[in-house]
C-alpha positions as CSV (number, residue, x, y, z in Angstrom):
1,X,-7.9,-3.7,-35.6
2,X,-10.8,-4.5,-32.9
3,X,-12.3,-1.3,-31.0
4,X,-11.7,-3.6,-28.1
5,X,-8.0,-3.9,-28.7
6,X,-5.8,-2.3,-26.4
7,X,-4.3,0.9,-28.2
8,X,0.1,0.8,-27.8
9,X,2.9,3.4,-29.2
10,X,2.1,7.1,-29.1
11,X,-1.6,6.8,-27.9
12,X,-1.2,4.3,-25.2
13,X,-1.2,5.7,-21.3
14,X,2.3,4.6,-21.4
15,X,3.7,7.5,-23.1
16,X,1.7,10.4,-21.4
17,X,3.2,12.5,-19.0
18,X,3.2,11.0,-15.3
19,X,2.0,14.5,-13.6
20,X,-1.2,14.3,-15.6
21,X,-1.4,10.4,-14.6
22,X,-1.5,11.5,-11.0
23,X,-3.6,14.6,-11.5
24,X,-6.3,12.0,-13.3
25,X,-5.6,9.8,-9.9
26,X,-6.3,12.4,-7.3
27,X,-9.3,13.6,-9.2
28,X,-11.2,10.8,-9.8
29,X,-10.2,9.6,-5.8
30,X,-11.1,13.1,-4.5
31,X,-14.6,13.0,-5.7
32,X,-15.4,9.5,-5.1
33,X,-14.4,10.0,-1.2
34,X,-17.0,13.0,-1.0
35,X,-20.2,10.5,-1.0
36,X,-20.9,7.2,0.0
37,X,-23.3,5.9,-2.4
38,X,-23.2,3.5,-4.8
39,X,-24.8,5.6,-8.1
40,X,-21.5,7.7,-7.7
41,X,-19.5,5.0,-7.9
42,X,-21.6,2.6,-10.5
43,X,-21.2,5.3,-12.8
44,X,-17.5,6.1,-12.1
45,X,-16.4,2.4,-12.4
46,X,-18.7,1.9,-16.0
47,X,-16.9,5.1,-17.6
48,X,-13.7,3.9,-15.7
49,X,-13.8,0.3,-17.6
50,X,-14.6,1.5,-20.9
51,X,-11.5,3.3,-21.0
52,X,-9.2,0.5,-19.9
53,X,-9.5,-0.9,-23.0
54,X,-7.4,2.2,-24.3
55,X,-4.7,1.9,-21.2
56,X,-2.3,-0.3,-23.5
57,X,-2.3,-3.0,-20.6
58,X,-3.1,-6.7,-21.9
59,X,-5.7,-8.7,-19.9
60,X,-3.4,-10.6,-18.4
61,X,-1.3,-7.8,-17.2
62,X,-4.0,-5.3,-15.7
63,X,-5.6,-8.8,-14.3
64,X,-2.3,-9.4,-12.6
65,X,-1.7,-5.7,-11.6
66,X,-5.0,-5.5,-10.0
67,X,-5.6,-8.3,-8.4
68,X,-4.7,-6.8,-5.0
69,X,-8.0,-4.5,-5.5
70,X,-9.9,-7.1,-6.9
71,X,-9.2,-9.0,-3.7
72,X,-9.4,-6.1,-1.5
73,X,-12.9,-4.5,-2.8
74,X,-15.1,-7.8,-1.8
75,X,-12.9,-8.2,1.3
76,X,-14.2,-4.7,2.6
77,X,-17.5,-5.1,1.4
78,X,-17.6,-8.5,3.5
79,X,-16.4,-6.4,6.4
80,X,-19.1,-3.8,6.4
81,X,-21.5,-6.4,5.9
82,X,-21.0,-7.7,9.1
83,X,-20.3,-4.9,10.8
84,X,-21.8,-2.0,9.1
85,X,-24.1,0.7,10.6
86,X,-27.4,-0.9,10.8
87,X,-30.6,0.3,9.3
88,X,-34.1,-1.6,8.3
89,X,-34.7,-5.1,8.1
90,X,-32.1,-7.2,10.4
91,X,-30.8,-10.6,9.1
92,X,-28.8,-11.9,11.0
93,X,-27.4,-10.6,15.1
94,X,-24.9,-12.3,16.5
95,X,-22.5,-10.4,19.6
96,X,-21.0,-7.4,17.8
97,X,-22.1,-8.8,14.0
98,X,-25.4,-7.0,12.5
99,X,-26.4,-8.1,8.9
100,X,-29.2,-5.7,7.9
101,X,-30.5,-3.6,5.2
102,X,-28.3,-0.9,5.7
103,X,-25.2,-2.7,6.1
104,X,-26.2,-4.5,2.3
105,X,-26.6,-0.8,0.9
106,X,-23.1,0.3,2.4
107,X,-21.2,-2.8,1.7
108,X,-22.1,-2.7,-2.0
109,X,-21.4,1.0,-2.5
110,X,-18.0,0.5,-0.5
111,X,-17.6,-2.3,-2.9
112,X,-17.8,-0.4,-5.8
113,X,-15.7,2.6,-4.2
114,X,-12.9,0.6,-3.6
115,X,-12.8,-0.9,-6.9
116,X,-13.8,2.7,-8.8
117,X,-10.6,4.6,-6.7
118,X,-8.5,1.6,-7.2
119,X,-8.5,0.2,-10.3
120,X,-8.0,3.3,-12.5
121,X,-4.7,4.3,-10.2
122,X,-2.8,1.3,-10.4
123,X,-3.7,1.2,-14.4
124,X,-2.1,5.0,-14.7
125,X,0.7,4.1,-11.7
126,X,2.0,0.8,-13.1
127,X,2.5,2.6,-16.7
128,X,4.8,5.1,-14.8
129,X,8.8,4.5,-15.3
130,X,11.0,6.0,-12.2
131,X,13.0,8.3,-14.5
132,X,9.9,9.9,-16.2
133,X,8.2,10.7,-13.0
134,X,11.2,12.5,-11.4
135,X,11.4,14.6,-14.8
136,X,8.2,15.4,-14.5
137,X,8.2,16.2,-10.8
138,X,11.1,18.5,-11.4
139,X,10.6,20.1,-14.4
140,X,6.6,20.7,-14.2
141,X,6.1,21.1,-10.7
142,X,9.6,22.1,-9.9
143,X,10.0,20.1,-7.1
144,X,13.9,20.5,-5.8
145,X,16.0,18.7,-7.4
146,X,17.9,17.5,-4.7
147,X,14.7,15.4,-3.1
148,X,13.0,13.9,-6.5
149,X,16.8,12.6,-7.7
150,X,17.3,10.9,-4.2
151,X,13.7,9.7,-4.0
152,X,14.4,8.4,-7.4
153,X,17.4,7.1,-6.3
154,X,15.7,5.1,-3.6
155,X,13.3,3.8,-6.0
156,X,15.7,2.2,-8.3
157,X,17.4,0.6,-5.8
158,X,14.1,-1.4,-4.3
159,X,14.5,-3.6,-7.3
160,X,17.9,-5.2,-5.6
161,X,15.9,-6.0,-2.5
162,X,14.7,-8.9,-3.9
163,X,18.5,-9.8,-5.3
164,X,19.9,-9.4,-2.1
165,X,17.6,-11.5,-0.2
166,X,17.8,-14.0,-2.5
167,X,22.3,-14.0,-2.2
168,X,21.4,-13.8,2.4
169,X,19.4,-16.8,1.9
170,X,21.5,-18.8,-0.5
171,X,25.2,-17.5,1.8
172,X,23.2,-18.2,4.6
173,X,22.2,-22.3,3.6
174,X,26.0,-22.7,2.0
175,X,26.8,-22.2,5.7
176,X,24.1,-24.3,6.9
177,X,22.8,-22.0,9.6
178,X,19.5,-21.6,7.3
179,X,17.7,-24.6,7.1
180,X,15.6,-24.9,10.5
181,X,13.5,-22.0,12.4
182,X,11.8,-20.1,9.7
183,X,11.0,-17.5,12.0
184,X,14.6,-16.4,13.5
185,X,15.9,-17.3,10.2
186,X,13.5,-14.2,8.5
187,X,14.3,-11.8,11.4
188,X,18.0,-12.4,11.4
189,X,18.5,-12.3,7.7
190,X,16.0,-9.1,7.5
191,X,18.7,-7.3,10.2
192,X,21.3,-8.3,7.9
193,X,19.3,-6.9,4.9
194,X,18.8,-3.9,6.9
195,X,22.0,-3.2,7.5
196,X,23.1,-4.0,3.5
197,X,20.9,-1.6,2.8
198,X,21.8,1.6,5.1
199,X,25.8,0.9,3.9
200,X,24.7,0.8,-0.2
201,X,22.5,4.0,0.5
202,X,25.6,5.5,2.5
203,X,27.7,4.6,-0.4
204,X,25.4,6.1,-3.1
205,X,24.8,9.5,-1.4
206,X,28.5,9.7,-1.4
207,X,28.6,9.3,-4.8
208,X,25.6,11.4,-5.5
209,X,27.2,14.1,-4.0
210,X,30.8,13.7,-5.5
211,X,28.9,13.9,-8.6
212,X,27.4,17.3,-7.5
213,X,23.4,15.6,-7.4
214,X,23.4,18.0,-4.1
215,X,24.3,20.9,-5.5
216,X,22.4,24.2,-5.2
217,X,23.0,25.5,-8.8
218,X,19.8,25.0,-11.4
219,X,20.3,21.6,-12.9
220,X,19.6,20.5,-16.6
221,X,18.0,17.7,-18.0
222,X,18.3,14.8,-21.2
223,X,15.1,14.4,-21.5
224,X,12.0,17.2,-21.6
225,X,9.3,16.7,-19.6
226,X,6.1,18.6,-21.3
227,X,2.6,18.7,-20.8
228,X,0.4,18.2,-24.4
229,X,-2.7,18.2,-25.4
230,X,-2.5,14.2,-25.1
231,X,-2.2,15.0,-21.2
232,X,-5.0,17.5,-21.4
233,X,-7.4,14.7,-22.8
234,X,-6.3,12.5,-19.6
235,X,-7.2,15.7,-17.3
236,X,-10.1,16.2,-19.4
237,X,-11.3,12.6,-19.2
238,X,-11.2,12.4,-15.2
239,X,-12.8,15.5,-15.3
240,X,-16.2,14.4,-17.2
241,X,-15.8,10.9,-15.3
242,X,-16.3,12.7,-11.9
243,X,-18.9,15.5,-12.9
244,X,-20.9,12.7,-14.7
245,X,-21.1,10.5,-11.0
246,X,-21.8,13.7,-9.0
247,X,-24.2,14.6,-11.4
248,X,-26.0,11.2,-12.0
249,X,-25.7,10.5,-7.8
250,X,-27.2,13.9,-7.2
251,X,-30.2,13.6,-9.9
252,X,-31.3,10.4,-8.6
253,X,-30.8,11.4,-5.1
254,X,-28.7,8.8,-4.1
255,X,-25.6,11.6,-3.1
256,X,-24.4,10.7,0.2
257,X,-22.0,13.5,1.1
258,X,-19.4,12.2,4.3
259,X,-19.4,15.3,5.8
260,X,-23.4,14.2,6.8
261,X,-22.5,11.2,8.2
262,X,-23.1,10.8,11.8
């Protein structure tokens, strides 16, 4: 097997614990928030991609998961371009536009920001399943019961948005009241999806609670949620990520703390 080949099974992401996916998450997006510089982030995003390659994600897959960041990074650098604080050399001046040297610097290290705090959360959230996260919620961070299984309730049911659009539009061409004014056409059928929506989440809290998923007596679970030493190695990896950019940003100088912006 090729280093380069994504690892799968019992050391892929897939199978670690989703509370220590988030706690990598918030870590690595906490201390990249503190500065704007681009060293912080450089250095973040390098350490960032070598480890993707151990996510378990395919290239086709993490390209399709994260193209909405890789669209969204050179989108707001192109914004801070134009309208960044300006400092040094001016470029370009047009009305409320200012292309300088300042505005370069920012809109590169925003560049890399976005993709450093971006990419590494949607490779940990999109290896999260529904049912895993609300064990883990409840059982390791003992979150009430009765507000993970309805959140997780909610989340399962998202997927039949798509199902029941698909059924308005199809009911609503058999009738032939959906072939002409796109525009009323999506506001009507979204009301009618609305509404489809608030009586199936009516329905299922009724259930729920017939069930006794509202009940105040300390539930069980089928499966364990635990935290390993697998987890602790995720932890431990944001961990040295994040001191190794504050420490590289600070050495060469280049740490930009917010709090000093003015």
């Amino acid at each position: 097997m090729s280093i380069l080949t994504p690892l799968r099974g019992p050391q892929a992401v897939y199978a670690l614990n989703p509370v220590a996916k988030l706690a990598a998450a918030l870590l690595l997006s906490l201390t990249l928030v503190l500065s704007i510089d681009w060293v912080s982030a450089g250095v973040a995003l390098a350490l960032e991609t070598v480890l993707f390659f151990w996510a378990g994600l395919g290239l086709r897959v993490f390209f399709l998961r994260t193209l909405p960041v890789l669209i969204a990074a050179p989108a707001a650098a192109l914004t801070t371009v134009l309208y960044g604080r300006p400092a040094g050399q001016t470029y370009f001046q047009f009305a409320l536009i200012n292309v300088t040297d300042g505005s370069f610097e920012l809109a590169f290290a925003t560049l890399l920001r976005v993709l450093a705090i971006g990419l590494p959360a949607v490779v940990l959230f999109v290896t999260i399943d529904p049912t895993d996260l609300a064990d883990g919620l409840a059982q390791v961070l003992h979150l009430p019961s009765r507000f993970v299984l309805g959140a997780l309730a909610a989340l399962r049911l998202v997927g039949l948005f798509l199902d029941d659009w698909r059924s308005l539009e199809l009911a609503r061409r058999a009738r032939g009241v959906g072939d002409s004014g796109r525009i009323r056409r999506f506001a009507s059928q979204g009301f009618a999806l609305l509404v489809l929506s608030i009586r199936r989440g009516s329905k299922l809290a009724t259930a729920m609670e017939a069930r006794g998923f509202g009940s105040s007596i300390a539930r069980t679970y089928a499966r364990a949620s635990v935290i390993g030493w697998r987890e602790g190695v995720l932890v431990g990896l944001a961990i040295v990520v994040a001191l190794v950019a504050v420490t590289v940003s600070v050495s060469t100088g280049h740490w930009n703390f917010i709090g000093s912006q003015g």
